[in-house]
C-alpha positions in Angstrom: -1.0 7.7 23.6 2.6 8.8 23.6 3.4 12.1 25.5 4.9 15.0 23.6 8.4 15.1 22.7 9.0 11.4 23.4 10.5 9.2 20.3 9.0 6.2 19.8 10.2 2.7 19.9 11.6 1.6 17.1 11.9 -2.3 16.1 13.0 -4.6 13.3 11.2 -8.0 13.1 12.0 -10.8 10.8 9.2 -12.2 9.0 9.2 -15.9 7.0 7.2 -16.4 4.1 5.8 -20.1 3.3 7.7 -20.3 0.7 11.2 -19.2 2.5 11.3 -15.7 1.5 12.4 -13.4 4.5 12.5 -10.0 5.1 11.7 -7.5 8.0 9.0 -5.2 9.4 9.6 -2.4 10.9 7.9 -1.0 13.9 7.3 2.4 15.6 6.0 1.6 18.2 4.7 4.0 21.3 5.0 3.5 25.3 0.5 3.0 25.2 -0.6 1.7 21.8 -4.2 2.1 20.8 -4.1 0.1 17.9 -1.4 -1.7 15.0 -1.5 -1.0 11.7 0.2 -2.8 9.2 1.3 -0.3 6.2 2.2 -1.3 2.4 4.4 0.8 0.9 4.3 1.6 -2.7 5.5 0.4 -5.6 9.4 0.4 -5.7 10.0 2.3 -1.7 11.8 0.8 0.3 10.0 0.2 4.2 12.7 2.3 5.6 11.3 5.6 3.5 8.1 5.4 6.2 9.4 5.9 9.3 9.1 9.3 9.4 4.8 8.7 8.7 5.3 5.8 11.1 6.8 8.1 14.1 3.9 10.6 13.1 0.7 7.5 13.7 3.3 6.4 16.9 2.4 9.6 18.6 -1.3 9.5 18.4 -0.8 5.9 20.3 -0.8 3.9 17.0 1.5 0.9 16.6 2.9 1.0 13.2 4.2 -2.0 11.2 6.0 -0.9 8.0 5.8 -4.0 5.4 8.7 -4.6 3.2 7.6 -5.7 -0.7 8.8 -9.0 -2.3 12.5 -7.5 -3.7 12.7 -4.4 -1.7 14.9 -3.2 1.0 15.3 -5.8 3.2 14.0 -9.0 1.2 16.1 -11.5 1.0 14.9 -12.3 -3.3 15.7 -10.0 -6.1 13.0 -9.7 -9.0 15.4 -11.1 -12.1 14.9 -14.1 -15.2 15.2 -16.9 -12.8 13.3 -15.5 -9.5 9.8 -14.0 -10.8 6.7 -13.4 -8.8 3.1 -11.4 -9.0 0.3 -10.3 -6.7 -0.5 -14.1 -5.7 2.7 -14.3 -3.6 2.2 -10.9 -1.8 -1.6 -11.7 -1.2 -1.1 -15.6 0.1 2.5 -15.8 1.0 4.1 -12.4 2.6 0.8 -10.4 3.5 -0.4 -13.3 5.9 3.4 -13.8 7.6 3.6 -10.0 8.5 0.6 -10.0 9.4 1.2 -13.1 12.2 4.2 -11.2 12.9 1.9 -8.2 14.2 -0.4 -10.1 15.7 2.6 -11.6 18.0 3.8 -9.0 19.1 0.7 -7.2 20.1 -2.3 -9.5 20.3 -4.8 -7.3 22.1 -4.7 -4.7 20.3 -7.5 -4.1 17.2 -6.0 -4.4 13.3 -5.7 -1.5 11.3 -4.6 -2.1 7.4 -3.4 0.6 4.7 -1.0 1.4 2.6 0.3 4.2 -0.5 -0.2 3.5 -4.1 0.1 -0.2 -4.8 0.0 -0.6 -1.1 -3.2 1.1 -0.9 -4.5 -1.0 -3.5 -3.4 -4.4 -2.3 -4.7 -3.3 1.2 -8.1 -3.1 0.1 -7.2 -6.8 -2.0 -5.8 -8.7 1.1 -9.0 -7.0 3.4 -11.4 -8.3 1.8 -9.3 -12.0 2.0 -9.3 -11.7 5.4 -12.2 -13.8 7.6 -10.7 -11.8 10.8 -12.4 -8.6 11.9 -10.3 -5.3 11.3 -10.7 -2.0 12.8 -10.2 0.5 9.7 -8.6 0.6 6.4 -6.8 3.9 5.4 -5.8 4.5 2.0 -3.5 7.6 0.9 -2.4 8.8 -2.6 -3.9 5.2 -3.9 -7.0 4.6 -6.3 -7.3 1.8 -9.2 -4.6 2.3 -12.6 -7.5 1.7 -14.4 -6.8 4.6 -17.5 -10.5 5.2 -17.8 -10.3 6.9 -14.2 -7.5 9.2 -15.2 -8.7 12.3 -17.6 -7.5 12.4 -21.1 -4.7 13.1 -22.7 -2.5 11.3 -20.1 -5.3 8.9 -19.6 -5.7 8.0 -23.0 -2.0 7.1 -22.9 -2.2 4.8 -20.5 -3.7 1.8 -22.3 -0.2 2.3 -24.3 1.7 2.0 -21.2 0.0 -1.2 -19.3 1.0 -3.3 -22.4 4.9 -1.6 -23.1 5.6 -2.1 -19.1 5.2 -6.0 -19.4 6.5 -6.4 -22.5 9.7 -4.7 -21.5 10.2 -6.6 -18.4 9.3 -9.9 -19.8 12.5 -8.9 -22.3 14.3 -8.1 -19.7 13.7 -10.2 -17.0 12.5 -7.9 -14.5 11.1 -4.1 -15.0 14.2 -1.9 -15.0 12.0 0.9 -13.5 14.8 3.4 -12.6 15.5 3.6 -16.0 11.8 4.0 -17.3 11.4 6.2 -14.1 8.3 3.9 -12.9 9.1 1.7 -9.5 12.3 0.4 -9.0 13.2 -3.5 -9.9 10.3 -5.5 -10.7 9.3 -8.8 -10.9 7.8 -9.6 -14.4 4.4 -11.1 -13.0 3.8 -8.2 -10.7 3.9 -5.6 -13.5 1.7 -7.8 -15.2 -0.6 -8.4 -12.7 -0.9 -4.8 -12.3 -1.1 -3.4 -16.1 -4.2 -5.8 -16.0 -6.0 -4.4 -13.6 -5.3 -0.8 -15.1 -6.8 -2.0 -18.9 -9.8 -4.0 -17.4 -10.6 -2.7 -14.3 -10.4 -6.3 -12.7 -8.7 -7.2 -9.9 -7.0 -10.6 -9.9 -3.6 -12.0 -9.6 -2.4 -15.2 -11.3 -2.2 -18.0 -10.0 -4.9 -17.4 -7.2 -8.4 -18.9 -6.9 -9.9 -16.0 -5.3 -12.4 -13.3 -6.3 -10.7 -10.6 -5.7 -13.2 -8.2 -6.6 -16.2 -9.7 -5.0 -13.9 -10.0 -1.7 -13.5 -6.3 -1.8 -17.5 -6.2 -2.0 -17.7 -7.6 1.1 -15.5 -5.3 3.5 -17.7 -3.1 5.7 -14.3 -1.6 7.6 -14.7 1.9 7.3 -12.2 3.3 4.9 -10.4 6.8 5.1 -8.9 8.0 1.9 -6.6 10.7 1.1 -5.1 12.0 -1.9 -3.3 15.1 -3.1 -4.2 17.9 -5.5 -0.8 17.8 -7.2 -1.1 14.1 -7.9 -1.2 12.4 -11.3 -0.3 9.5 -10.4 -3.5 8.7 -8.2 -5.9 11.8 -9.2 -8.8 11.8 -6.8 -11.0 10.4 -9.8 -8.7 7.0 -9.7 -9.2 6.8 -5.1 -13.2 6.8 -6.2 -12.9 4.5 -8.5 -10.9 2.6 -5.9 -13.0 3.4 -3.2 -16.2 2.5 -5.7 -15.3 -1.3 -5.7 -15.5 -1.0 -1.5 -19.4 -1.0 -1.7 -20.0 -2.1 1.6 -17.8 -0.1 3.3 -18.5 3.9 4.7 -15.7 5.4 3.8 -14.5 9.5 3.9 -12.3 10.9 1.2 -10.6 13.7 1.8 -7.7 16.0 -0.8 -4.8 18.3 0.7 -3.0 21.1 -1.1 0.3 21.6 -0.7 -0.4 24.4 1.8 -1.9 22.1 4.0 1.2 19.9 3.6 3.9 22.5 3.3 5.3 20.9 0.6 4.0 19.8 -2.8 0.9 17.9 -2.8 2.1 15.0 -5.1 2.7 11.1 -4.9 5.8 11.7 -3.1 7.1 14.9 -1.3 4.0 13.9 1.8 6.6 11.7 3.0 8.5 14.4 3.8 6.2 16.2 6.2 4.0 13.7 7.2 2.2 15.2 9.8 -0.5 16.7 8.0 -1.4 13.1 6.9 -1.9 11.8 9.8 -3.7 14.5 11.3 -6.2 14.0 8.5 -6.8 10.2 8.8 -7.6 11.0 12.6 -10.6 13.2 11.1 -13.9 10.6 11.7 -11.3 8.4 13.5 -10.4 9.6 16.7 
């Protein structure tokens, strides 16, 4: 475990893809690490927005590997009409080179896997791909888009927005999501990928010949999930929902108020005071 007061290591790896796509992890890493974890961010954030909740997990010993979306930050590919991609190129291609990244640099050490939002989501996706034990999954302001988990009226909305979404970035070419204040750039595919999940329910991603769903069945990791009470984006009824597709898996779900975070208990402002967050995944974990 780091000692007080000492800043962790910090690290930028380069990670290749199968298909040639680079980009680059980066690591907080303390002096005595207990265990890695490899983080997704959520949709549209930059790695680089994590460090802070990275140096927080470094000084309770935990090696933290911040992963860098397909068109984010450092990618080398930006989502537009001639490059286009979906969940079956995070899942198969980029997921499983961080991944050997982390496991390079610190072999001995047991897996951990998590992520926010999307990241959360496609954590729980590429877990239950994996044939290699893992040590926990921790999940934080995440839970399925599936509108029937979200409370009306916003919820009843939804259904409206999972078919615009793709629809305007098939026009497009990608998802101009700083203009429609959803995500940032985004490839076509994965915005489609995703609206179908939040009108059926269903996980699956085009193009790949995997049950994602009945994977998911099959993790027995213990899960830790946290959301906020300020959060419409991922309301704790959407993390059960989540959580419900993890059937094999004893998971804890806990929600924080902003005065537990000192600053707005919403989808975003925990990245600004981090702490909080990871004290409360250590609960049941230490």
């Amino acid at each position: 475990m780091s000692s007080a007061g000492t800043a962790p290591h910090i690290e930028q790896l380069s990670v290749e893809s199968s298909d040639g796509h680079r980009f680059e992890l980066l690591a907080s890493l303390p002096e005595q690490a207990t265990a890695s974890l490899l983080w997704l961010p959520a949709l549209g954030v930059a790695a680089r927005h994590y460090l802070p909740f990275a140096h927080a997990l470094a000084g309770k010993g935990i090696a933290v590997f911040v992963h860098e979306w397909r068109g984010n930050g450092s990618s080398s590919l930006r989502p537009d009409r001639a490059h286009d991609w979906g969940y079956q190129a995070l899942l198969q291609q980029d997921l499983p080179a961080a991944e050997a990244v982390v496991q390079s640099r610190l072999p001995a050490l047991p897996l951990r896997l998590g992520g926010h939002s999307l990241g959360g989501q496609l954590s729980c996706c590429y877990a239950g791909m994996r044939a290699l034990p893992l040590d926990a999954l921790w999940l934080v302001a995440s839970g399925t888009p599936w509108w029937c988990s979200f409370r009306g009226p916003r919820g009843w909305l939804l259904p409206l927005a999972y078919r615009f979404l793709p629809w305007l970035a098939q026009r497009n070419g990608s998802l101009p999501g700083r203009r429609v204040g959803f995500g940032g750039t985004e490839a076509r595919s994965l915005i489609r990928d995703w609206a179908g999940v939040g009108l059926s329910n269903h996980y699956a991603a085009a193009g790949l010949p995997v049950d994602l769903e009945a994977g998911m069945r099959c993790i027995s990791t213990p899960t830790r999930a946290i959301v906020f009470d300020s959060d419409w984006l991922a309301p704790v009824s959407s993390m059960r929902a989540l959580l419900a597709k993890l059937s094999a898996s004893p998971s804890s779900l806990q929600v924080l108020s902003s005065a537990q975070l000192g600053v707005r208990a919403d989808h975003f402002q925990w990245m600004k005071s981090p702490q909080s967050v990871a004290d409360a995944l250590f609960h049941h974990n230490d």
